[in-house]
C-alpha positions in Angstrom: 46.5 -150.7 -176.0 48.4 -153.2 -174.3 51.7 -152.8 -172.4 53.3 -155.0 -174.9 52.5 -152.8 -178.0 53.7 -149.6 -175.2 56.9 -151.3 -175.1 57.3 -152.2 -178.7 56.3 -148.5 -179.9 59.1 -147.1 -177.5 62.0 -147.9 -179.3 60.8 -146.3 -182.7 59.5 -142.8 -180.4 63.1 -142.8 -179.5 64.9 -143.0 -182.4 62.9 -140.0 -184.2 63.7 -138.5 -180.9 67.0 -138.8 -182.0 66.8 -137.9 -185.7 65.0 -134.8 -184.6 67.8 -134.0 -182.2 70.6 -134.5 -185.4 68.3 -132.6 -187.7 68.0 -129.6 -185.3 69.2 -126.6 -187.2 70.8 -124.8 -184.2 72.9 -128.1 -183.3 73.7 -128.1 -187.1 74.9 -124.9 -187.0 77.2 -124.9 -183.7 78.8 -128.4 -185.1 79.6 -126.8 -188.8 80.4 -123.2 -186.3 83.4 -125.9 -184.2 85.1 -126.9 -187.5 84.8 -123.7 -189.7 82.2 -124.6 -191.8 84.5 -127.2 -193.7 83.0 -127.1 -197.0 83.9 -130.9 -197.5 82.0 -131.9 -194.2 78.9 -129.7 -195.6 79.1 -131.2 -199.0 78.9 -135.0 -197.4 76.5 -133.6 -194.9 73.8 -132.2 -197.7 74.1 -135.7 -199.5 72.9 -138.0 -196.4 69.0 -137.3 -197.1 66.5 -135.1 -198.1 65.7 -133.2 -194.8 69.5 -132.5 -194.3 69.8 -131.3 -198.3 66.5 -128.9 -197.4 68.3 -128.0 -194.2 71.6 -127.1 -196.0 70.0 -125.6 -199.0 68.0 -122.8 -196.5 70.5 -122.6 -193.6 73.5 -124.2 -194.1 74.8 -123.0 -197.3 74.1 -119.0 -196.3 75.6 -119.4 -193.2 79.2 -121.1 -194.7 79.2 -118.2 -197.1 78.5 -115.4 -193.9 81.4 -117.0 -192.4 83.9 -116.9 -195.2 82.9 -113.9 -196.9 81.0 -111.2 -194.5 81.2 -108.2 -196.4 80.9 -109.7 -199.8 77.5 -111.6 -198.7 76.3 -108.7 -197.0 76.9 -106.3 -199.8 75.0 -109.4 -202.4 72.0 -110.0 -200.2 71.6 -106.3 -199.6 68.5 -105.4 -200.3 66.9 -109.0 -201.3 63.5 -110.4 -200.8 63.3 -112.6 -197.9 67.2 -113.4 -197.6 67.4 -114.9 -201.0 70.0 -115.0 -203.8 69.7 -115.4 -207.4 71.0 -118.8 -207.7 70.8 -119.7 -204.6 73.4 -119.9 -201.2 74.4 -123.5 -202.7 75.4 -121.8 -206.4 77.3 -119.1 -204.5 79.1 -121.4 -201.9 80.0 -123.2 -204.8 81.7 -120.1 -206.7 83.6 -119.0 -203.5 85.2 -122.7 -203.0 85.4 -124.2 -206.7 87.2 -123.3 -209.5 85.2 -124.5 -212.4 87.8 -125.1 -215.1 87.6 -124.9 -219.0 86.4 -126.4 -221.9 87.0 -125.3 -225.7 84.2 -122.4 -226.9 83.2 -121.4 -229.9 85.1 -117.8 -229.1 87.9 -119.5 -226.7 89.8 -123.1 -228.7 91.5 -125.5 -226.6 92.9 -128.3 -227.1 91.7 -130.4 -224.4 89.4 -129.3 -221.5 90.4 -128.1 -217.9 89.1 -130.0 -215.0 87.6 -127.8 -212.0 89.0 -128.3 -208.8 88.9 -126.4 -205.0 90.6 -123.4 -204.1 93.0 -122.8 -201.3 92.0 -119.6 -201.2 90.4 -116.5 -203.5 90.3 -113.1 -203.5 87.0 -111.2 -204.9 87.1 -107.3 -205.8 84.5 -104.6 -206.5 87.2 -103.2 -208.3 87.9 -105.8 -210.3 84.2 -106.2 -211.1 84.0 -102.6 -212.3 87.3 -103.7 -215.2 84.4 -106.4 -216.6 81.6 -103.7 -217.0 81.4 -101.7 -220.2 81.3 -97.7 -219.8 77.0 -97.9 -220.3 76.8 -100.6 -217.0 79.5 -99.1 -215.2 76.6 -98.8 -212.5 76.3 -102.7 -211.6 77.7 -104.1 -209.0 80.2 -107.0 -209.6 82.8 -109.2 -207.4 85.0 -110.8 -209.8 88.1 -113.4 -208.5 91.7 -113.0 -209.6 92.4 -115.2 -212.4 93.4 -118.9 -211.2 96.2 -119.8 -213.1 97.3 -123.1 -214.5 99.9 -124.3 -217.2 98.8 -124.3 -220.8 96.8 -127.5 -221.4 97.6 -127.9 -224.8 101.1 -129.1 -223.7 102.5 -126.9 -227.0 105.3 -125.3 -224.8 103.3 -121.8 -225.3 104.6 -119.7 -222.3 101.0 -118.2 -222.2 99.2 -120.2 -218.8 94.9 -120.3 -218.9 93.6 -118.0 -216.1 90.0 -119.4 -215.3 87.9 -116.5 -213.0 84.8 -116.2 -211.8 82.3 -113.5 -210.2 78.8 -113.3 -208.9 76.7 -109.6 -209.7 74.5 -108.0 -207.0 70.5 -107.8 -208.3 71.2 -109.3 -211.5 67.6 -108.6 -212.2 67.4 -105.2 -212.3 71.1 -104.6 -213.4 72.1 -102.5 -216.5 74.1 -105.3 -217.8 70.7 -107.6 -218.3 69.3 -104.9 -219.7 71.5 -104.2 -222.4 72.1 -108.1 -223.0 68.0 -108.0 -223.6 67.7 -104.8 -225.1 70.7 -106.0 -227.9 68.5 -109.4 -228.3 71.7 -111.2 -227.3 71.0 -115.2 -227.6 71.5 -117.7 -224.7 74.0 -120.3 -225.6 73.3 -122.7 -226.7 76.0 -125.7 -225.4 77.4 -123.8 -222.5 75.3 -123.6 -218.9 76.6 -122.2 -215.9 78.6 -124.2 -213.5 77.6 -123.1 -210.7 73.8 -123.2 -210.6 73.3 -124.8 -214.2 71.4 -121.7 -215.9 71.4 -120.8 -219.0 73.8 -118.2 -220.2 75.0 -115.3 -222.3 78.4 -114.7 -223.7 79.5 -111.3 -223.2 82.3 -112.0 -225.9 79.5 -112.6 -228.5 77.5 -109.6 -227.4 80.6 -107.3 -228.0 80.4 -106.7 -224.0 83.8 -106.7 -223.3 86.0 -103.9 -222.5 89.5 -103.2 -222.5 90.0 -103.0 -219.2 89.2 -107.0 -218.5 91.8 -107.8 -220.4 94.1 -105.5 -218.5 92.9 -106.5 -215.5 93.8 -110.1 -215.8 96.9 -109.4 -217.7 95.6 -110.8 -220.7 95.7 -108.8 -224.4 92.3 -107.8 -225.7 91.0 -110.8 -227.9 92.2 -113.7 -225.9 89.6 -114.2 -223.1 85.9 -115.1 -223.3 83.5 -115.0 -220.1 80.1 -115.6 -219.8 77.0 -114.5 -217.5 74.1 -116.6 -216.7 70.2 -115.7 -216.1 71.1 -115.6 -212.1 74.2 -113.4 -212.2 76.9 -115.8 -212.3 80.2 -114.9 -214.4 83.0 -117.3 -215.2 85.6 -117.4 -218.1 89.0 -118.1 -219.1 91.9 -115.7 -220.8 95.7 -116.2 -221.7 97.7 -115.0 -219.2 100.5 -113.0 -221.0 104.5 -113.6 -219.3 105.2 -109.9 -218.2 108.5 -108.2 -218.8 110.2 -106.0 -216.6 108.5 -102.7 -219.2 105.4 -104.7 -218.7 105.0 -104.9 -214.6 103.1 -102.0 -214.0 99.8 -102.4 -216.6 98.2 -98.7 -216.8 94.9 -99.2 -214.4 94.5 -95.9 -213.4 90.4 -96.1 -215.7 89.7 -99.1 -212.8 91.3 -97.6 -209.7 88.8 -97.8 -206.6 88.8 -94.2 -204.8 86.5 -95.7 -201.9 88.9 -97.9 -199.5 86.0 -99.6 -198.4 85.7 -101.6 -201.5 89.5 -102.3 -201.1 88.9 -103.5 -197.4 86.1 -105.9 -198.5 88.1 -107.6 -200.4 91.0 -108.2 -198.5 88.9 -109.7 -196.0 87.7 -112.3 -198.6 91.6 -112.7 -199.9 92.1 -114.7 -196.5 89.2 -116.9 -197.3 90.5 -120.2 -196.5 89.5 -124.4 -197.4 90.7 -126.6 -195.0 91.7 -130.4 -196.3 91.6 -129.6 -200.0 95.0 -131.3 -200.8 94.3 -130.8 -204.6 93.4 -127.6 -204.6 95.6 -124.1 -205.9 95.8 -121.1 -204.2 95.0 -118.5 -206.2 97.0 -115.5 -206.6 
């Protein structure tokens, strides 16, 4: 080879150099590590080209959701094959960060549908989880967010606001609640998919799955809220979010009360979850 076609390869050797040197997962990671895994920057980032979207999709995506939510994230991929989730890291990232908004149901009518935005911040509870499970799948394992509150879209002048929440189960798979869904026969919907990871999903309204407690939970009465559960382990839904009065401050909780602190301590770790730069986001409360 001549040292003409040397000096004309040179150039391109460096630039993959170079690319390599970008696409390096540990310089990935101690860039995302100096601005707190900004879920903006990693959402631009994973959208540049395929070998960053692989690289985000196995690295990236885990390690934002480590960051903001140890315990949480410990406690889900307990126990998994190979470090995986149902879903996957991008679905959950995407449940911890995004409220998903609301659109009229065939149990749940509104008037106009709900955008989905960011969240300031969210607060996910085992305790909580355990309001959403009927008395036969009191077993599961279930991290369900406060209810994010917005003003009622119909623009009626109702004082009931939409509460929009969302959760993530741990070993969906094997959990009691896919068991009963399956062993009722309970039919996928048809027109609604998950938001977070697009799958197919049940409604637990439909398949009488509800209990009381949700609604007390969220402050809601028993009848207005719908949520749904996809093949993955996903849960979102929406509820009216009833004014309290000063008789109505203290809602009777003592059938969800957690007696382990350590559940309680979990999730005030994930209250303090916070998104930097999301000027359009709510805080939920």
């Amino acid at each position: 080879m001549s040292a003409n076609a040397n000096t004309r390869l040179r150039p391109s050797q460096g630039s993959e150099s170079d690319e390599s040197a970008i696409i390096n997962e540990r310089v990935l990671v101690l860039i995302f590590e100096s601005i707190k895994w900004d879920i903006h920057t990693l959402c631009s980032t994973s959208s540049v080209n395929r070998k960053l979207r692989a690289i985000a999709n196995r690295l990236l995506w885990r390690e934002l959701c480590v960051h903001r939510a140890p315990r949480m994230v410990s406690t889900l991929a307990n126990g998994s094959t190979n470090n995986r989730i149902g879903g996957g890291w991008h679905a959950l990232a995407k449940l911890l960060f995004f409220c998903c908004g609301s659109e009229s149901t065939r149990n749940f009518k509104l008037s106009r549908d709900l955008p989905g935005h960011f969240v300031k911040a969210s607060r996910f509870s085992k305790t909580s989880g355990r309001s959403f499970l009927s008395k036969k799948c009191r077993g599961d394992l279930l991290y369900v967010s406060d209810p994010c509150e917005h003003p009622n879209p119909s623009g009626s002048g109702k004082e009931d606001d939409l509460g929009v929440y969302r959760g993530v189960f741990k070993g969906f798979l094997k959990s009691r609640t896919r068991a009963c869904l399956i062993g009722r026969q309970v039919e996928l919907e048809e027109k609604v998919r998950c938001p977070y990871c697009g799958a197919p999903v049940w409604s637990m309204t439909s398949a009488r799955l509800v209990p009381k407690s949700a609604a007390r939970r969220l402050g809601s009465h028993h009848g207005g809220l719908e949520y749904f559960v996809c093949v993955n382990g996903h849960l979102h839904g929406t509820c009216w979010l009833v004014p309290l009065s000063s008789d109505e401050d203290d809602l009777d909780l003592d059938d969800d009360v957690d007696d382990d602190d350590e559940d309680e301590t979990g999730a005030h770790e994930v209250d303090h979850m916070v998104v930097n730069g999301s000027g359009s986001s709510r805080e939920e409360n």
